[in-house]
mmCIF file as gemmi writes it, N, C-alpha and C atoms, coordinates in Angstrom:
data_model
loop_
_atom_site.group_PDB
_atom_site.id
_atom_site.type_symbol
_atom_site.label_atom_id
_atom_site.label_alt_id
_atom_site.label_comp_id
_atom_site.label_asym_id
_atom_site.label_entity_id
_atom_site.label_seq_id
_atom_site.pdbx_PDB_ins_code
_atom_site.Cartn_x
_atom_site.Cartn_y
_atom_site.Cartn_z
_atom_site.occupancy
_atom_site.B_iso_or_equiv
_atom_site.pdbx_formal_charge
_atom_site.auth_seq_id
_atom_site.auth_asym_id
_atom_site.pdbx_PDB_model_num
ATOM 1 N N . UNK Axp A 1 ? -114.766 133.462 166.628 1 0 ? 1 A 1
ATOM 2 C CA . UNK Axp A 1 ? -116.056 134.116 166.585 1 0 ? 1 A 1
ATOM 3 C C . UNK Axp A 1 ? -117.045 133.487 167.559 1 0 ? 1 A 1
ATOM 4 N N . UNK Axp A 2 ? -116.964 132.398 168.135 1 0 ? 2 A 1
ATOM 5 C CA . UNK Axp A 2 ? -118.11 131.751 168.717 1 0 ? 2 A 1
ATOM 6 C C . UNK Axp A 2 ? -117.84 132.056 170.046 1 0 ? 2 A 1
ATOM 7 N N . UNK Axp A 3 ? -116.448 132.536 170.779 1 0 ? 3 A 1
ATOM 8 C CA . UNK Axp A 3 ? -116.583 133.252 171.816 1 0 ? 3 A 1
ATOM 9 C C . UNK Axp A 3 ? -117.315 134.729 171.522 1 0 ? 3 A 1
ATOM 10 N N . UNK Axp A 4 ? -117.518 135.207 170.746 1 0 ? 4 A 1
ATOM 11 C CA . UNK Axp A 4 ? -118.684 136.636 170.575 1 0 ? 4 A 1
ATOM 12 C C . UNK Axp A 4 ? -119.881 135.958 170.865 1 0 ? 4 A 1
ATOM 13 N N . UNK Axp A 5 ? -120.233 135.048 170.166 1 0 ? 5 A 1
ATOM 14 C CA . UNK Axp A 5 ? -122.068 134.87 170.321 1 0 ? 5 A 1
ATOM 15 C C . UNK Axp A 5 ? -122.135 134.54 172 1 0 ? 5 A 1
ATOM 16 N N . UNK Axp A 6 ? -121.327 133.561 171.98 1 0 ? 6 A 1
ATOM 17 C CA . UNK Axp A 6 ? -121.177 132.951 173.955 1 0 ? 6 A 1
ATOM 18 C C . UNK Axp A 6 ? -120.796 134.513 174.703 1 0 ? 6 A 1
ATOM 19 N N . UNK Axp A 7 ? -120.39 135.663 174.494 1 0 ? 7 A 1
ATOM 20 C CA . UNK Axp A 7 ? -120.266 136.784 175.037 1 0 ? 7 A 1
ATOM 21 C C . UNK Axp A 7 ? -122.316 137.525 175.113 1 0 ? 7 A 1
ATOM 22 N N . UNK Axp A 8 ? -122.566 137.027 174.32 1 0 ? 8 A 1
ATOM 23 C CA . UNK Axp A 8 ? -124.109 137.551 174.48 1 0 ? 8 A 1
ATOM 24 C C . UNK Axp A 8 ? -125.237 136.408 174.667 1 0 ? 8 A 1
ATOM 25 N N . UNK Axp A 9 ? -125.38 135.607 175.098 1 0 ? 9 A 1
ATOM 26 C CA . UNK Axp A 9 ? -126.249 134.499 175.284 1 0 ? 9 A 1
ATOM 27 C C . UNK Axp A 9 ? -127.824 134.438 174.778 1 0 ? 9 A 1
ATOM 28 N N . UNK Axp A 10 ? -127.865 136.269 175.172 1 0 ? 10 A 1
ATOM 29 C CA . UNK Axp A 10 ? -129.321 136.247 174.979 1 0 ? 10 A 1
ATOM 30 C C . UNK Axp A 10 ? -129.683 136.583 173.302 1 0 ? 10 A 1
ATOM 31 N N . UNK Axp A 11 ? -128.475 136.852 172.65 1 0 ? 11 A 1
ATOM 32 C CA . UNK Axp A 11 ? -128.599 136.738 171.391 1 0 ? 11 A 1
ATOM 33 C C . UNK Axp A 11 ? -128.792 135.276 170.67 1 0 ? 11 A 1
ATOM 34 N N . UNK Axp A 12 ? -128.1 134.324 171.368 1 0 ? 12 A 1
ATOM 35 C CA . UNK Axp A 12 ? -128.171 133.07 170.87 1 0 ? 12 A 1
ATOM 36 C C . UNK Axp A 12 ? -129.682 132.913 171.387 1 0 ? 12 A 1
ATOM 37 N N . UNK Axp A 13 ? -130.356 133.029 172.387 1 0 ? 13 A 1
ATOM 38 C CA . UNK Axp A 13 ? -131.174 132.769 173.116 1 0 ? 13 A 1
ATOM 39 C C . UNK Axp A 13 ? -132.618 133.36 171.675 1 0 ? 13 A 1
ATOM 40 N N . UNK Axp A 14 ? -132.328 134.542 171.524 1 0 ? 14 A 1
ATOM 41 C CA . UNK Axp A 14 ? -133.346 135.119 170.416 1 0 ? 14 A 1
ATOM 42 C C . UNK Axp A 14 ? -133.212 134.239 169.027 1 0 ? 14 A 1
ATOM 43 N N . UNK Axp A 15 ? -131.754 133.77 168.642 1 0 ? 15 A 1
ATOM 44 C CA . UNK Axp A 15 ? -131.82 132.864 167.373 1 0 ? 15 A 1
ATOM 45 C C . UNK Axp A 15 ? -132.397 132.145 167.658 1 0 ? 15 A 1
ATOM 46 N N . UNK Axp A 16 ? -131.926 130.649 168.541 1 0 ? 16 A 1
ATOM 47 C CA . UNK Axp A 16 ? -132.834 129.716 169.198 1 0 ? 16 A 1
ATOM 48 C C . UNK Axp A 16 ? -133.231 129.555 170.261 1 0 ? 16 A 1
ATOM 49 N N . UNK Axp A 17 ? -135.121 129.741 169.95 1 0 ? 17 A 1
ATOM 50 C CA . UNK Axp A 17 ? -135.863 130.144 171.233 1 0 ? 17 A 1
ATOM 51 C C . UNK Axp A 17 ? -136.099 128.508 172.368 1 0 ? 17 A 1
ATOM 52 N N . UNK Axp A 18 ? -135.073 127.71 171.84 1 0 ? 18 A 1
ATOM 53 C CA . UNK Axp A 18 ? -135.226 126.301 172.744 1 0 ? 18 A 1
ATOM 54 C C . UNK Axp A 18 ? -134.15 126.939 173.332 1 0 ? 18 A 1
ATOM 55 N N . UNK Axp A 19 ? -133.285 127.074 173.054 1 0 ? 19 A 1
ATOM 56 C CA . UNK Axp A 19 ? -132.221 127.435 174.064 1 0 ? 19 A 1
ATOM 57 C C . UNK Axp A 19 ? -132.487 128.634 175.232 1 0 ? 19 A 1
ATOM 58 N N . UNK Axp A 20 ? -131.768 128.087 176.421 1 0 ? 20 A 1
ATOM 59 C CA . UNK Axp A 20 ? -132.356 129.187 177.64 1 0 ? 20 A 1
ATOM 60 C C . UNK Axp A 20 ? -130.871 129.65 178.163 1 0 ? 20 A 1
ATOM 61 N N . UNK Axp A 21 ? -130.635 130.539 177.701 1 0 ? 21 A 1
ATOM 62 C CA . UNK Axp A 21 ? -129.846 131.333 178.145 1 0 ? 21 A 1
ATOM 63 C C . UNK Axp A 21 ? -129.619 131.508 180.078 1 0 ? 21 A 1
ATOM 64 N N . UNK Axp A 22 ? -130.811 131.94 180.546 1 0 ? 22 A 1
ATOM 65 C CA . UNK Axp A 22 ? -130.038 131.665 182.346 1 0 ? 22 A 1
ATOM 66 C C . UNK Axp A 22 ? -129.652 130.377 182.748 1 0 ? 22 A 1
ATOM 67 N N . UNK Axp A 23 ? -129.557 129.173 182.041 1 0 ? 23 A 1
ATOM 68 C CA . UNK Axp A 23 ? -129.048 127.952 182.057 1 0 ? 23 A 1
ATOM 69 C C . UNK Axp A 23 ? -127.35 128.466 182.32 1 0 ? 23 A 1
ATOM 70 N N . UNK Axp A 24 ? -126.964 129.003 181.411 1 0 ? 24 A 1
ATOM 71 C CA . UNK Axp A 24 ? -125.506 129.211 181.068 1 0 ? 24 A 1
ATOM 72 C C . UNK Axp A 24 ? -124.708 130.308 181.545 1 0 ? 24 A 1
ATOM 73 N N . UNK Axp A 25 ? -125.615 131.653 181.616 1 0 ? 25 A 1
ATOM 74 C CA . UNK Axp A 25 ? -124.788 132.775 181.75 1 0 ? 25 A 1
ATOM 75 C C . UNK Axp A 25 ? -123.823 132.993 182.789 1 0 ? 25 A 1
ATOM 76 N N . UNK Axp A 26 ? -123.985 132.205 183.972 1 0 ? 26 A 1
ATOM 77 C CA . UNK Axp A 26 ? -123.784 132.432 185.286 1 0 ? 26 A 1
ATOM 78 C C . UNK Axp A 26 ? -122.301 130.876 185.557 1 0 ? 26 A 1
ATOM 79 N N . UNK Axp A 27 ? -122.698 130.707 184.793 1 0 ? 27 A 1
ATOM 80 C CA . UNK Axp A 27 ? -121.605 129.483 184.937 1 0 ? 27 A 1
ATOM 81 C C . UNK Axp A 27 ? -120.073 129.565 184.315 1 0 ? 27 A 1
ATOM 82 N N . UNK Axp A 28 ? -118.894 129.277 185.218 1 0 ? 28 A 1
ATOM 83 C CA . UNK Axp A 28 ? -117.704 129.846 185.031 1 0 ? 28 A 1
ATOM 84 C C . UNK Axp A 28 ? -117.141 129.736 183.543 1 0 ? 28 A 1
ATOM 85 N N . UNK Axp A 29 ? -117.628 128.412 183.131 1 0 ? 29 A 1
ATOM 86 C CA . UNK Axp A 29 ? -116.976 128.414 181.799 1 0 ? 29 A 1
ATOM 87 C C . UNK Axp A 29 ? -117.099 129.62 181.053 1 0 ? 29 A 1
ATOM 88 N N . UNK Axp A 30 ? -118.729 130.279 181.216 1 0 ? 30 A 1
ATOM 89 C CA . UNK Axp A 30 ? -119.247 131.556 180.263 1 0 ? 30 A 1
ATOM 90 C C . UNK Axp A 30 ? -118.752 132.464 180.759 1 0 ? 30 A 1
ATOM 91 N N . UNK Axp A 31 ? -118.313 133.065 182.023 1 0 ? 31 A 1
ATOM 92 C CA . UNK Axp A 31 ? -118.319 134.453 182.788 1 0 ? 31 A 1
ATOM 93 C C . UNK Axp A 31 ? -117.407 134.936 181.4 1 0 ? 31 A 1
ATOM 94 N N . UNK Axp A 32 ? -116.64 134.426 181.535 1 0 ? 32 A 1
ATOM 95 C CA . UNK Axp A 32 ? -115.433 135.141 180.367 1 0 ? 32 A 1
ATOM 96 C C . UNK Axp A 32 ? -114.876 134.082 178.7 1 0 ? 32 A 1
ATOM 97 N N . UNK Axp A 33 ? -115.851 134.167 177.916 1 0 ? 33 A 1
ATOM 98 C CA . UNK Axp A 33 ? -116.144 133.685 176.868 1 0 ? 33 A 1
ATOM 99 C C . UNK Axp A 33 ? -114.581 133.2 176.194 1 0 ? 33 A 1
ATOM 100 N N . UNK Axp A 34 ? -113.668 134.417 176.248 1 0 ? 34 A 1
ATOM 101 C CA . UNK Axp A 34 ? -112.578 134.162 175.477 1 0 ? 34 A 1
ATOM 102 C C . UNK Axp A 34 ? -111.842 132.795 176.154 1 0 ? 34 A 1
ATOM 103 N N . UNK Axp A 35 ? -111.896 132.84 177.253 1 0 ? 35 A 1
ATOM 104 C CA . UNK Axp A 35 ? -110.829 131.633 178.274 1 0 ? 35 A 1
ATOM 105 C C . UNK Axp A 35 ? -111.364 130.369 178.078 1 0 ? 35 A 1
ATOM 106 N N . UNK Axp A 36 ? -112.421 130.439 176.966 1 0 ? 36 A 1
ATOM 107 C CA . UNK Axp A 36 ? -112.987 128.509 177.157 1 0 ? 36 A 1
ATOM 108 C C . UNK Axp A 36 ? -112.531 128.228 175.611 1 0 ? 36 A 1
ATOM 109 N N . UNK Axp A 37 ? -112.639 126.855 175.344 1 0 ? 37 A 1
ATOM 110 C CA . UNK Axp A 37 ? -112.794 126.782 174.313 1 0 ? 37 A 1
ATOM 111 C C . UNK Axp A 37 ? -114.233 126.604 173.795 1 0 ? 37 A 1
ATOM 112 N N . UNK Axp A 38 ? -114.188 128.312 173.242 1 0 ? 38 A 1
ATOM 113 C CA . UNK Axp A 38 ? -115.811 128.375 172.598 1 0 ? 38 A 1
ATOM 114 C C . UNK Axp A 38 ? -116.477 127.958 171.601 1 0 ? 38 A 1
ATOM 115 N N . UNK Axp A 39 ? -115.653 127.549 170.483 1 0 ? 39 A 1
ATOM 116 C CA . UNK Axp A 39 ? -116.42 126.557 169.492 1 0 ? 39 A 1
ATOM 117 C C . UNK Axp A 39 ? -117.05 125.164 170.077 1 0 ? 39 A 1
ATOM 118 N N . UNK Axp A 40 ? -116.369 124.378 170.755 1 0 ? 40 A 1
ATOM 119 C CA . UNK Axp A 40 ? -116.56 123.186 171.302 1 0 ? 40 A 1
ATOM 120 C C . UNK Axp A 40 ? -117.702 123.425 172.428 1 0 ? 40 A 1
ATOM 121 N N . UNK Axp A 41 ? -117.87 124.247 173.321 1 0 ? 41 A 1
ATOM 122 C CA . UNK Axp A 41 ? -118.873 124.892 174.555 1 0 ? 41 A 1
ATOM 123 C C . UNK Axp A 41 ? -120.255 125.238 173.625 1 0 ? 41 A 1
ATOM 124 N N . UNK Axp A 42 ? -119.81 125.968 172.424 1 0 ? 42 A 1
ATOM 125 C CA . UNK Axp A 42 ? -120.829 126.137 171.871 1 0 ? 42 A 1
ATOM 126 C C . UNK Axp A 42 ? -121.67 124.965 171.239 1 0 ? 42 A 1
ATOM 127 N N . UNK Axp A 43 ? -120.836 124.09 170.467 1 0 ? 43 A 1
ATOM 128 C CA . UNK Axp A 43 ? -121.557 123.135 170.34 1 0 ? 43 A 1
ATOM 129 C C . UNK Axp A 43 ? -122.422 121.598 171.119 1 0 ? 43 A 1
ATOM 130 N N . UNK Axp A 44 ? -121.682 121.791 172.758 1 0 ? 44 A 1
ATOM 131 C CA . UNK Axp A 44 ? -122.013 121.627 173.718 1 0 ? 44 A 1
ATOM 132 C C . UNK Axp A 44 ? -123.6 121.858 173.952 1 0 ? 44 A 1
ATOM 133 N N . UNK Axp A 45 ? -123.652 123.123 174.034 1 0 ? 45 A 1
ATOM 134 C CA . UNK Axp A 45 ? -124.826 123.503 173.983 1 0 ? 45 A 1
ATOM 135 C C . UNK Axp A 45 ? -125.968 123.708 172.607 1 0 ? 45 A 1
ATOM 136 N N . UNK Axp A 46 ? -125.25 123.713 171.552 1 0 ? 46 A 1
ATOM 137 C CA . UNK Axp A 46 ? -126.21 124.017 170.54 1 0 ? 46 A 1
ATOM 138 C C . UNK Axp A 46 ? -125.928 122.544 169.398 1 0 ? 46 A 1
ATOM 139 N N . UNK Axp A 47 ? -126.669 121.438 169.801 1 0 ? 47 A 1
ATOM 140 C CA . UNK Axp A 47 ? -125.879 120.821 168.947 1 0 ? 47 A 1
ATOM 141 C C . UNK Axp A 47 ? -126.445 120.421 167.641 1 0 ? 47 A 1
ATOM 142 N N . UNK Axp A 48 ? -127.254 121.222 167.448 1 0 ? 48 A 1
ATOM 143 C CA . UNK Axp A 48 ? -127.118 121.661 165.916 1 0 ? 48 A 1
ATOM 144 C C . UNK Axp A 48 ? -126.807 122.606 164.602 1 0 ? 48 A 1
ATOM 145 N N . UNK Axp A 49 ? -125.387 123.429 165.871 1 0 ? 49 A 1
ATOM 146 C CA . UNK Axp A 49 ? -124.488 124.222 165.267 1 0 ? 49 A 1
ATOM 147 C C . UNK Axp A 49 ? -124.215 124.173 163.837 1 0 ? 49 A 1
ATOM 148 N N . UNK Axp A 50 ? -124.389 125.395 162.958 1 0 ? 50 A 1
ATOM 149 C CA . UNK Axp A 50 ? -124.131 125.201 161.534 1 0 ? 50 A 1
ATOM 150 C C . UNK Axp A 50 ? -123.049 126.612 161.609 1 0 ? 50 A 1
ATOM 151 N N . UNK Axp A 51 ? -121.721 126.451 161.044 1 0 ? 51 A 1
ATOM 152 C CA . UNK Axp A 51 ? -121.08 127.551 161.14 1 0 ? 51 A 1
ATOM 153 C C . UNK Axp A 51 ? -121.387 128.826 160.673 1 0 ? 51 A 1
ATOM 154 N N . UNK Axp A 52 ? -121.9 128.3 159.316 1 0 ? 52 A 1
ATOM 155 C CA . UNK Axp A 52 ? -122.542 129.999 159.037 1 0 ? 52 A 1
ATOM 156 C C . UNK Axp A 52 ? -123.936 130.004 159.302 1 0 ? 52 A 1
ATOM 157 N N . UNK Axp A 53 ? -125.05 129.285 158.944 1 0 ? 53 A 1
ATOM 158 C CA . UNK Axp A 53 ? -126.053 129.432 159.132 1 0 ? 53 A 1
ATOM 159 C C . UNK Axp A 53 ? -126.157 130.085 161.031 1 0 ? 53 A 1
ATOM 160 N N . UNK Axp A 54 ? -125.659 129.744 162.016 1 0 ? 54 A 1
ATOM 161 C CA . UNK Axp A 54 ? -125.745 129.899 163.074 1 0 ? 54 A 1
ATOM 162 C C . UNK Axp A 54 ? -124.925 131.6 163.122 1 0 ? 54 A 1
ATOM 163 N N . UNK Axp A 55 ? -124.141 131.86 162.753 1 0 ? 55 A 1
ATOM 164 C CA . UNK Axp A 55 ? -123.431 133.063 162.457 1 0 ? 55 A 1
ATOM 165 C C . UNK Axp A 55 ? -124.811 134.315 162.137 1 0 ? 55 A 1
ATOM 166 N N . UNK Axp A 56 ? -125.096 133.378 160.436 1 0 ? 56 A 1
ATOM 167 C CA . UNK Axp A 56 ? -126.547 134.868 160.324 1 0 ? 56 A 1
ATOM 168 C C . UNK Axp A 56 ? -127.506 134.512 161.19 1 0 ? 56 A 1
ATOM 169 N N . UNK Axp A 57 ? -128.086 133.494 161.946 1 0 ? 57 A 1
ATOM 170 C CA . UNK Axp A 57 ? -129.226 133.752 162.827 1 0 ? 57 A 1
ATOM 171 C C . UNK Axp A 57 ? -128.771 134.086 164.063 1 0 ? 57 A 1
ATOM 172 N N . UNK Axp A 58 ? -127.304 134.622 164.377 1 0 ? 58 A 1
ATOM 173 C CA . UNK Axp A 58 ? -127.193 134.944 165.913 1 0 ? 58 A 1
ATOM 174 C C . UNK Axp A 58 ? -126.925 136.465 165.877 1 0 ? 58 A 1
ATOM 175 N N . UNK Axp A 59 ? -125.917 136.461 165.066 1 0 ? 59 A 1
ATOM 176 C CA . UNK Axp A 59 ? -125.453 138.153 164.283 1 0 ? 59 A 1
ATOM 177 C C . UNK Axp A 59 ? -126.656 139.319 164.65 1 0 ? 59 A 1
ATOM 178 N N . UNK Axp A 60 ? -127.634 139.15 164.036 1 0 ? 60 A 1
ATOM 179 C CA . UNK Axp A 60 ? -128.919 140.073 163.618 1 0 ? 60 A 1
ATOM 180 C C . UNK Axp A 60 ? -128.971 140.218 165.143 1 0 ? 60 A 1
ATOM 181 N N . UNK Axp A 61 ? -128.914 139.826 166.494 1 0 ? 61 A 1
ATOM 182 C CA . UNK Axp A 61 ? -129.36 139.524 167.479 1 0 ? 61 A 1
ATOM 183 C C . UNK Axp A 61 ? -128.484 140.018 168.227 1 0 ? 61 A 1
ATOM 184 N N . UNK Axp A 62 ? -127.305 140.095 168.297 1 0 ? 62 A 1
ATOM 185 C CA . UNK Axp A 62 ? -125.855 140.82 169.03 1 0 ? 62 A 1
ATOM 186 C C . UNK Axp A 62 ? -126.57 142.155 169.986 1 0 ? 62 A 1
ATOM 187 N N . UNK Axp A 63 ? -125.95 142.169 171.201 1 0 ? 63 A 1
ATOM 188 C CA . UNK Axp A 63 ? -126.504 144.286 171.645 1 0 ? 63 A 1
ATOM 189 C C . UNK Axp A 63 ? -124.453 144.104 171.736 1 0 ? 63 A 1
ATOM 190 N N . UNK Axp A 64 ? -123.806 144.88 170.581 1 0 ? 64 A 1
ATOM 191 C CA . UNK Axp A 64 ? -122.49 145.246 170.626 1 0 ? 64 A 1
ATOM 192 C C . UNK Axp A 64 ? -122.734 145.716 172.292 1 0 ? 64 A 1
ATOM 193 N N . UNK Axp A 65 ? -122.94 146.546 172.462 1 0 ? 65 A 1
ATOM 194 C CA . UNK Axp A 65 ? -122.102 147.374 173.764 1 0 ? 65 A 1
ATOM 195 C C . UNK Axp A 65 ? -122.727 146.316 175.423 1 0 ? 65 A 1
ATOM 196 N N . UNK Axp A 66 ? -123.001 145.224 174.883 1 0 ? 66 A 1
ATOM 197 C CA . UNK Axp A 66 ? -123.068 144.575 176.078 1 0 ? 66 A 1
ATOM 198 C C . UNK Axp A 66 ? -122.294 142.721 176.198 1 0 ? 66 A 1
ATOM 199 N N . UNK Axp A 67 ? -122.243 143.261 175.022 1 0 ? 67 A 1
ATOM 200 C CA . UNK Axp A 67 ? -121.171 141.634 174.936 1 0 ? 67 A 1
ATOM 201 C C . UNK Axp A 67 ? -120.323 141.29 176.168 1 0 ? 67 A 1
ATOM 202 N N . UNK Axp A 68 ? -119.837 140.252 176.829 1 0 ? 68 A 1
ATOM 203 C CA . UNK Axp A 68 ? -118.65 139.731 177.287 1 0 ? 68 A 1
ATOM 204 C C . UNK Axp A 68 ? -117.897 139.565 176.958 1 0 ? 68 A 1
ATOM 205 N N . UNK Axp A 69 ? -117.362 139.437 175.621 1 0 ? 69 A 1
ATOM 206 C CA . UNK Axp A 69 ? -116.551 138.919 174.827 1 0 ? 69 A 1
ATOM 207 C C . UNK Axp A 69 ? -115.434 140.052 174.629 1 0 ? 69 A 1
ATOM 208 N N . UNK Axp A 70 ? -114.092 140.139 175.509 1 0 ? 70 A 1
ATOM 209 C CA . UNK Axp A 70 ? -113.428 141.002 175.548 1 0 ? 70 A 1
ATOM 210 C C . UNK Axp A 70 ? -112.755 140.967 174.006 1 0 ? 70 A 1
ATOM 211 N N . UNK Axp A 71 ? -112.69 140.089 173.636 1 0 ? 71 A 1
ATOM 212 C CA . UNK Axp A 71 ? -112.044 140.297 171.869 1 0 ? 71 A 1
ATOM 213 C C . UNK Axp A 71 ? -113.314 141.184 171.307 1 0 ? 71 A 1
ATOM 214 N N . UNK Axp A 72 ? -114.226 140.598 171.535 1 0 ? 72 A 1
ATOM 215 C CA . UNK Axp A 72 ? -115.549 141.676 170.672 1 0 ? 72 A 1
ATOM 216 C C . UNK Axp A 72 ? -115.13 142.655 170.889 1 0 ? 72 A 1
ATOM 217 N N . UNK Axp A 73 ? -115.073 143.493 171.874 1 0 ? 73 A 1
ATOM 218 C CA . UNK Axp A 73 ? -115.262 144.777 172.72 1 0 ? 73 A 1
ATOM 219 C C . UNK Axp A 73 ? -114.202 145.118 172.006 1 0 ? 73 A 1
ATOM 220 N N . UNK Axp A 74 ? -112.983 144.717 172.056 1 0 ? 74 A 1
ATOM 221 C CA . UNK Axp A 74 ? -111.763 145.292 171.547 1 0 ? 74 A 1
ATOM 222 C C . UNK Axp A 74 ? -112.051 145.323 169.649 1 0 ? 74 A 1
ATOM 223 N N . UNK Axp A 75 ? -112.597 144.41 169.187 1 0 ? 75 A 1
ATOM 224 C CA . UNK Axp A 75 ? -112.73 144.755 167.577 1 0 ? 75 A 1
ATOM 225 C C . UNK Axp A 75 ? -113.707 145.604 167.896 1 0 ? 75 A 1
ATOM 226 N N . UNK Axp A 76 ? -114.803 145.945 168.519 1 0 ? 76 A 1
ATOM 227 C CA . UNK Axp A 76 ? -115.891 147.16 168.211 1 0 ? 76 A 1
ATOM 228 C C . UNK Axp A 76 ? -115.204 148.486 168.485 1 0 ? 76 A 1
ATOM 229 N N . UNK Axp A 77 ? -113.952 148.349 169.533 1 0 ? 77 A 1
ATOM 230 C CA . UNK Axp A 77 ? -112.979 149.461 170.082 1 0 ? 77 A 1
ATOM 231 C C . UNK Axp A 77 ? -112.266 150.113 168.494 1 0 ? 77 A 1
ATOM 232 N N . UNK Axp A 78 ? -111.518 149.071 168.208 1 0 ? 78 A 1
ATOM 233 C CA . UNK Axp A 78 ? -110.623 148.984 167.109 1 0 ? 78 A 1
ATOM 234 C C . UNK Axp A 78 ? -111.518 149.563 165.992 1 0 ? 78 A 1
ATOM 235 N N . UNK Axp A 79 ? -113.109 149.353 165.843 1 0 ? 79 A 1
ATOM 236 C CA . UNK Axp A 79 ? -113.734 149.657 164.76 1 0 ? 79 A 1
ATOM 237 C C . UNK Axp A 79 ? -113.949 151.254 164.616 1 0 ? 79 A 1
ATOM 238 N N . UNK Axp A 80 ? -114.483 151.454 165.678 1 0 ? 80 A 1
ATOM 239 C CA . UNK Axp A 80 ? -114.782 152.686 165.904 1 0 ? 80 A 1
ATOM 240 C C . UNK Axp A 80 ? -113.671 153.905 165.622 1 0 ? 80 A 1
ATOM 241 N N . UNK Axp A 81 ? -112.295 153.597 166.464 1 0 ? 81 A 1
ATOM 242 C CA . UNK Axp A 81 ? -111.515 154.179 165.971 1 0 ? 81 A 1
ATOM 243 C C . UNK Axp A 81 ? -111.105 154.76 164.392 1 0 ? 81 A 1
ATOM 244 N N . UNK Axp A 82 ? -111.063 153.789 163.86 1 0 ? 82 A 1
ATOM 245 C CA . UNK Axp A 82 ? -110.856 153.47 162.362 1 0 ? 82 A 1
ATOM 246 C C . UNK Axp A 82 ? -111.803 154.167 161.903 1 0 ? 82 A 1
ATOM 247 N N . UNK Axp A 83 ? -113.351 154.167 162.212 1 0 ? 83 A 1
ATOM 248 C CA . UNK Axp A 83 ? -114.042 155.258 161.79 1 0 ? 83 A 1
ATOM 249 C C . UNK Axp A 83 ? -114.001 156.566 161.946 1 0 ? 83 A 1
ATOM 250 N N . UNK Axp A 84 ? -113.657 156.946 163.253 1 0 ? 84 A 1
ATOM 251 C CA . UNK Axp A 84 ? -113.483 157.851 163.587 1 0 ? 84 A 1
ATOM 252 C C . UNK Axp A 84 ? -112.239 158.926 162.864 1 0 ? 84 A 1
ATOM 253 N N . UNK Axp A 85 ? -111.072 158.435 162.457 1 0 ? 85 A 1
ATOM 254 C CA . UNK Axp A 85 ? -109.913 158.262 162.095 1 0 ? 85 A 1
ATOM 255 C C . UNK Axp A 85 ? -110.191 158.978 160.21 1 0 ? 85 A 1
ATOM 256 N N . UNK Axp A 86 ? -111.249 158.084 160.016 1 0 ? 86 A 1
ATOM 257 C CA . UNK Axp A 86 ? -111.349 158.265 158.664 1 0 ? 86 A 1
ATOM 258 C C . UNK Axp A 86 ? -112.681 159.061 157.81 1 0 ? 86 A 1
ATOM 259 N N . UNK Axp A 87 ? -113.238 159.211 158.816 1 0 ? 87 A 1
ATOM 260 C CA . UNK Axp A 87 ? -114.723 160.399 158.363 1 0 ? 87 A 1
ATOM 261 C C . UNK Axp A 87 ? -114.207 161.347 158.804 1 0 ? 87 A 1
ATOM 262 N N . UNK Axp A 88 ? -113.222 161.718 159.38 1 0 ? 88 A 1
ATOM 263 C CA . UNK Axp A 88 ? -112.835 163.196 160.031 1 0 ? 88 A 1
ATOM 264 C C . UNK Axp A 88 ? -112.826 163.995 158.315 1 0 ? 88 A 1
């Protein structure tokens, strides 16, 4: 999951407003969230990471359809389907 929040920066950026997001976005480790190890990057940068507490204050903050996070993209893919699939 912490490659999703590192897929949107500026969501972490809205949880915590010390954190500056154009610090990070542009830098190779982030371009592609899934290829790092993102728990550890994350706490790199946030180091007062709380697993869930950091979860509900980043969550509320997500824009789904702009994430990096090709696993995101693919569970929002996967979600949709499934909806789609089943309100018919």
């Amino acid at each position: 999951m912490e490659s999703w929040y590192l897929g949107d920066m500026d969501a972490v950026e809205r949880a915590y407003p010390n954190f500056r997001a154009e610090r990070y976005r542009n830098k190779a480790t982030f371009r592609n969230p899934d290829n790092c190890n993102a728990k550890e990057e994350l706490r790199k940068i946030l180091p007062n990471l709380q697993q869930i507490g950091s979860a509900r204050a980043i969550a509320p903050h997500m824009d789904i359809s702009e994430n990096k996070s090709t696993s995101f993209q693919q569970f929002i893919n996967g979600l949709n389907r499934f909806l789609e699939i089943n309100l018919r």
